[in-house]
N, C-alpha and C positions, 0 to 999 in steps of 0.2 A: 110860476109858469106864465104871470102876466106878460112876461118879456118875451116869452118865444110867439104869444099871439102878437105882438107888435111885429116879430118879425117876421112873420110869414102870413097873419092873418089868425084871427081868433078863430076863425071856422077850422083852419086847418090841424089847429093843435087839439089833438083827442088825451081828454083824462079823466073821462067817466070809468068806472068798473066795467060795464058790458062792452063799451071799446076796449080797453085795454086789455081785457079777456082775449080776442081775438088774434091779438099779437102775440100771445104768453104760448105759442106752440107754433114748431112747421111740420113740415112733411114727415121729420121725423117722429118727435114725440113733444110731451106738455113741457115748458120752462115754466117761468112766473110772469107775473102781469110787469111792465116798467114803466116807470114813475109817469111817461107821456109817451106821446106819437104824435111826429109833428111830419106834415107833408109839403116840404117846399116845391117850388115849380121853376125853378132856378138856381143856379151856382150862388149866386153870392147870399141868397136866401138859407143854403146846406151851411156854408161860412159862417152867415152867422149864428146858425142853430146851435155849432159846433161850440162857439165863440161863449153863446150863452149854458151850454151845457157845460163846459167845462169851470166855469167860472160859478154856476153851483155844485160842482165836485161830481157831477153825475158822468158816467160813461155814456160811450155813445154806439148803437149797434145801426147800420145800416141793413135798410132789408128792400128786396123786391120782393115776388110774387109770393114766397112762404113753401117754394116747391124745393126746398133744401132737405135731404133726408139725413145731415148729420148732428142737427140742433145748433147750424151755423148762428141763425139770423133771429137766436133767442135769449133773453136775461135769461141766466140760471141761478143767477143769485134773487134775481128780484133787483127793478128798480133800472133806473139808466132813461136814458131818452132814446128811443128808437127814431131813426128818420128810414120813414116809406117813400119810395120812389113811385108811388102810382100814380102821380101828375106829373113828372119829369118821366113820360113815353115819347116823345118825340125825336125823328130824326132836322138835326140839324142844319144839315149839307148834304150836298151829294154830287159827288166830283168822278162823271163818267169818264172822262177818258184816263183817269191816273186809277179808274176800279175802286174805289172809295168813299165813304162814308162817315158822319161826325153825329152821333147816335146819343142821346140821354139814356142815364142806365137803366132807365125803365121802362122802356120800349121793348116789348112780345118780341121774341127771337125771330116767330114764324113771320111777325108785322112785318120786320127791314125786307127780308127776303120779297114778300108780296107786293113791298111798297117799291122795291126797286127793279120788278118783273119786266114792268114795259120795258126798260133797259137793258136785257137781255144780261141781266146781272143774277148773282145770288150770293148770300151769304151760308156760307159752309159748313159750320158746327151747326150739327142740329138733336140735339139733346133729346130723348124720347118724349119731356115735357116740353118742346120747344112750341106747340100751343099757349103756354101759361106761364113760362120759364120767360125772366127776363136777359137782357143782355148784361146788365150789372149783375147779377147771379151769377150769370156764366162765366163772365170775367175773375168775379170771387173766387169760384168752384176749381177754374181750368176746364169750363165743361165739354165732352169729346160729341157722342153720339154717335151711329150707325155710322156715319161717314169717314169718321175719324182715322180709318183704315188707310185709308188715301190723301185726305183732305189735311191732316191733324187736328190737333184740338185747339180752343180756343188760342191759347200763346200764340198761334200759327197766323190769326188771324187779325190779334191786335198789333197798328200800327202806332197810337199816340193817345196818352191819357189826361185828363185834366183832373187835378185831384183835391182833395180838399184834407190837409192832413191834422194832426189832433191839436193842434194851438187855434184852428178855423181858417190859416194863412192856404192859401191856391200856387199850388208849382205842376206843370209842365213836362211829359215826359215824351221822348220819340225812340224813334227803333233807332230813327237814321245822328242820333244825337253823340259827338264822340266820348268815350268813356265806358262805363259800366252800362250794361241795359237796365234801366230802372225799372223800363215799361216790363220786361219780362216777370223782374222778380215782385213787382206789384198782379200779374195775374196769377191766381190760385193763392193770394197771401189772404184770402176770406176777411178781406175787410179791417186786418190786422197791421197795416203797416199805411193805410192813407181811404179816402172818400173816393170813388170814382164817381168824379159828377157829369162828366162826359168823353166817349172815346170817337177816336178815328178806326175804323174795322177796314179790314182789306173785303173786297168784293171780287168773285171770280164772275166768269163768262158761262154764260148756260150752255154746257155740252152738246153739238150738233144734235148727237143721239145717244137715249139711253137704254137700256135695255135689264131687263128685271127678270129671273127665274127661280124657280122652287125647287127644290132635291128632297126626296120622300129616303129615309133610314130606316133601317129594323132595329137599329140602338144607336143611343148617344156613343160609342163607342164611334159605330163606323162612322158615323157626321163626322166626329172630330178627327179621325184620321183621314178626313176629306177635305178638311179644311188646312189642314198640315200640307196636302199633296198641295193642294193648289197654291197655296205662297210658295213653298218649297220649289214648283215649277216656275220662279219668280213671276208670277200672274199676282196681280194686286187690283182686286176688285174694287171698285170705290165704295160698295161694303158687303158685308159678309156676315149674317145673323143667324143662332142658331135659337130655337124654340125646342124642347119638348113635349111627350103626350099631352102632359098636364098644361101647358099653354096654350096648345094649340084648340084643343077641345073646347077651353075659355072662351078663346076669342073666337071660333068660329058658331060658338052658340050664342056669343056677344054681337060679329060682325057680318055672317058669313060670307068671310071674307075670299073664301077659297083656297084653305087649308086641309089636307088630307086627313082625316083625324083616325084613322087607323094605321099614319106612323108612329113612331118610337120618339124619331124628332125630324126635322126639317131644316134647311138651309133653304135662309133667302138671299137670293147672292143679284147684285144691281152690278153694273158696270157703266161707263161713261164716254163716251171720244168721238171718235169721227167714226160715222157710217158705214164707211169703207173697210172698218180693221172690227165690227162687231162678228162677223161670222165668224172667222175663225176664230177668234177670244170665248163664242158659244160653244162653237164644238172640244176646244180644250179644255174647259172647264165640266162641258156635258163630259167629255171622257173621263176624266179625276173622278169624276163623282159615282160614273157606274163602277169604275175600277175599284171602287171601294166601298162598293156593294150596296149604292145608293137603288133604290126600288122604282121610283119611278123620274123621271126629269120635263118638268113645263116650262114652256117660255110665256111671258104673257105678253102678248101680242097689241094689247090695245093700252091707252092710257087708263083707262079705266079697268084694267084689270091688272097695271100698276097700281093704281093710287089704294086699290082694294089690298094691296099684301102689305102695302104698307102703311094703311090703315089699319089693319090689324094688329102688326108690330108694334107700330106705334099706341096701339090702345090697350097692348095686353096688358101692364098693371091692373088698368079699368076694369077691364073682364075678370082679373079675379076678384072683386066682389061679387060674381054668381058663385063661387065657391066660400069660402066666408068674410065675416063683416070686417076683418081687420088683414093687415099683413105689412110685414117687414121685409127690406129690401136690403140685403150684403149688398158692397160694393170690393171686389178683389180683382187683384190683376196675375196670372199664372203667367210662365213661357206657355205659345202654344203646343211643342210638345207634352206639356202639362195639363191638359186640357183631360186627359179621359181621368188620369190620376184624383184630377182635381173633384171632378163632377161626382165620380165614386165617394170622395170625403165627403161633397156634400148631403148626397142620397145616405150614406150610414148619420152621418148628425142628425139629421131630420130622422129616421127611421130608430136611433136610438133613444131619440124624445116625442117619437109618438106624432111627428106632425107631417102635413102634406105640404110639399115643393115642387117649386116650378121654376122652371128654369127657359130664362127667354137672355138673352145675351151678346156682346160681340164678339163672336168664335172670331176673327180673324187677327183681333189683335191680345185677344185671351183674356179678356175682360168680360167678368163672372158677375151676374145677375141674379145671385139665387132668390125667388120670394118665396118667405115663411108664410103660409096662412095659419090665420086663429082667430079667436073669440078675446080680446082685451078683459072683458068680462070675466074670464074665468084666470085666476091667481095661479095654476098650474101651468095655463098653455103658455102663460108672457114668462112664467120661469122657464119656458122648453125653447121659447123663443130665443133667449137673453143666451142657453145656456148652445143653443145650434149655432146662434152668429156667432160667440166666440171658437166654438170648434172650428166655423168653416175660414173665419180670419187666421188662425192659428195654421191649417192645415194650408193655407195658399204661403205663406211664411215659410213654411216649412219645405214647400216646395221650387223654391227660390221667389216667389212673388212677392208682393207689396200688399199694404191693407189700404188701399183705394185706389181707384181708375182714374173718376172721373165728379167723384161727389164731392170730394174736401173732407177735413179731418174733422172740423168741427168741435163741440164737446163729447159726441158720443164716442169717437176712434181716440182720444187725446192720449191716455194712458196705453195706446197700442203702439205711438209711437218710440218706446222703450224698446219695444222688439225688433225695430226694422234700422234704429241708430242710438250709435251709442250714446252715451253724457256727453261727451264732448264735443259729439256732431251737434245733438240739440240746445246744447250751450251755444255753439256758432251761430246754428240760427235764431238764436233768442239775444244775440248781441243784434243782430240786423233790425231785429222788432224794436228794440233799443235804441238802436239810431234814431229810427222815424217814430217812434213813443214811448221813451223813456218812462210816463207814469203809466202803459199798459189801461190807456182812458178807451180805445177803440175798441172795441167786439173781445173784451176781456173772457178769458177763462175757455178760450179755444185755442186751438191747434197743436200749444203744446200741455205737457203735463204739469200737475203741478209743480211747484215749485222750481221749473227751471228758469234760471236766472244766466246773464251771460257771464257772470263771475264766476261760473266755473269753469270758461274757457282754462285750460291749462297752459300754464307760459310756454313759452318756447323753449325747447333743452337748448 
């Protein structure tokens, strides 16, 4: 390990037990300790980390903030060299009139945006941890967030990556580049196919005006068939969030944020544009919503009583630790007309293992949030846990969805990818990881299952 403190500084390389402890888990659950933690502060510092990592045989897992809930950005075997991005937070450039940005992957999601405010800029994806959630994360993940309704997700956003791939050599990727998109299929490949040591992000214009409202339910049913009307009526809110009792109660004994907590569930629906075109875009939406026997309907009037509903949203994971000390969070994706179908699977899974759910989510593009609360402590409730998330993954499957949104497959979804493609789909993409890491050195033993190899591509008939 003398070699990685030459290359970045002996301060920076962690290989004590109580540091390495802290690397050995993220958002989702424990991995193992690996072999170091080196934190470079620059690209060619990552190169050579890489350089020196591979040349003692060890793998290499790239990590920002640790707010991953699928066990992306952890040894599971034990051992490897993690490189943290917590010194490499800086934005690089920033190029106002082409809307753009050259961002280190370890720069807070919420920083760029703040940072490029006076500019009458913002950056788009905003992931409910986009407090703590880095922009290399997100990039990893593909991550969406409340906005994603309108905005898209991440992909949507990146324009050009600088990469660091597993021999430690640095290539180059753009949208506008002719050929294949690389830059595409390097987001959401969780760190599996190259380093992202710095990107180009697109930057939008901050909306004339915004406007933010509440919808009170007597049941999850009727939200979700109000959320169906209003896409259906091609209205496309720039986002659209649905909470339940049990969320709402959370967070407004957590926030009081100004949640009604004598609904069923609630919709908080923002919109975005010119001034001019918000009234009517309020009264159509107010109308969808009573038509489908929404209870009561608020505008919030002030910024401050914006930044309060979506302060709340945004904090409701938080808030359920006044409900208990631990909880697990699914990540699925239904059609919206799947939406009432879906949320029933999840209320029976939870209700057949005895546990309490809550459901806070993005109704508009049908991207399911359920969180499990429990006690880790008790060996019964993390078997009720283990045994709901796979019903409620099985049950969005089954209803033509996907088993994730917006988190990444990780180690924990890997074996789920059997269900949603076949051997020979995952053969394809495991020749692609092939191309760019033929010895499987980077962020090993994620995304797909084991043992897929691209040799079982099928020849051609």
């Amino acid at each position: 390990m003398e070699r990685l403190g030459q290359a970045v500084g002996a301060e920076n390389v962690k290989t004590a037990p109580e540091d390495l402890a802290v690397y050995a888990f993220d958002a989702y659950s424990d991995g193992k300790p690996p072999s170091a933690v080196v934190i470079p502060s620059q690209t060619r510092e990552v190169s050579a980390v890489v350089k020196i990592a591979r040349a003692l045989g060890e793998p290499v897992i790239a990590r920002g903030a640790g707010t991953g809930l699928c066990g992306g950005a952890v040894s599971i075997q034990g051992g490897g060299v993690v490189i943290s991005f917590a010194r490499m937070h800086r934005m690089l450039e920033l190029d106002v009139p082409n809307r753009r940005a050259r961002v280190q992957p370890g720069i807070v999601n919420l920083h760029l945006s703040q940072q490029v405010a006076a500019s009458k800029l913002f950056y788009a994806p905003d992931p409910a941890s986009q407090r703590s959630s880095t922009i290399g994360g997100n990039i990893a993940t593909n991550a969406g967030g409340p906005h994603c309704l309108s905005y898209g997700t991440t992909v949507n956003h990146v324009l050009a990556l600088e990469v660091v791939d597993e021999r430690g050599e640095v290539f180059t990727t753009d949208i506008d580049d002719a050929g294949y998109d690389l830059t595409a299929a390097l987001v959401g490949s969780e760190g599996t196919l190259g380093i992202v040591a710095s990107a180009w992000v697109r930057l939008l214009r901050m909306p004339e005006s915004t406007r933010v409202w509440l919808a009170a339910f007597p049941s999850i049913e009727s939200a979700s068939e109000a959320v169906s009307a209003i896409v259906g009526a091609g209205i496309v809110p720039t986002a659209l969030e649905m909470m339940d009792a049990v969320i709402v109660k959370a967070v407004e004994a957590a926030f009081a944020a100004g949640y009604p907590t004598d609904a069923a569930a609630v919709l908080l629906i923002e919109n975005a544009g010119f001034e001019d075109e918000m009234n009517a875009c309020e009264a159509a939406i107010e109308r969808l919503a009573l038509a489908n026997g929404a209870l009561s309907w608020r505008a919030a009037r002030t910024q401050a009583e914006r930044d309060a509903l979506w302060a709340g949203r945004k904090g409701a994971v938080g808030a359920i630790g006044r409900i208990a000390p631990n909880y697990y969070t699914q990540d699925v994706t239904v059609p919206r007309s799947a939406l009432p179908k879906a949320l029933r699977a999840v209320e029976v899974a939870a209700r057949e293992n005895d546990l309490v759910v809550g459901n806070v989510f993005h109704a508009g593009d049908g991207n399911l949030h359920p969180l499990l609360v429990y006690d880790k402590r008790d060996r019964r409730q993390v078997a009720a846990v283990l045994s709901t998330g796979n019903a409620i993954l099985n049950a969005a499957i089954d209803l033509g969805g996907t088993i994730s949104g917006e988190h990444g497959i990780g180690y924990e979804k890997r074996d789920a990818m059997t269900r949603v493609y076949s051997a020979q789909d995952l053969a394809a993409m495991a020749r692609v990881r092939d191309v760019f890491d033929p010895e499987h050195a980077l962020n090993p033993e994620k995304i797909f299952p084991a043992g897929t190899r691209c040799v079982e591509v099928a020849p051609p008939q």
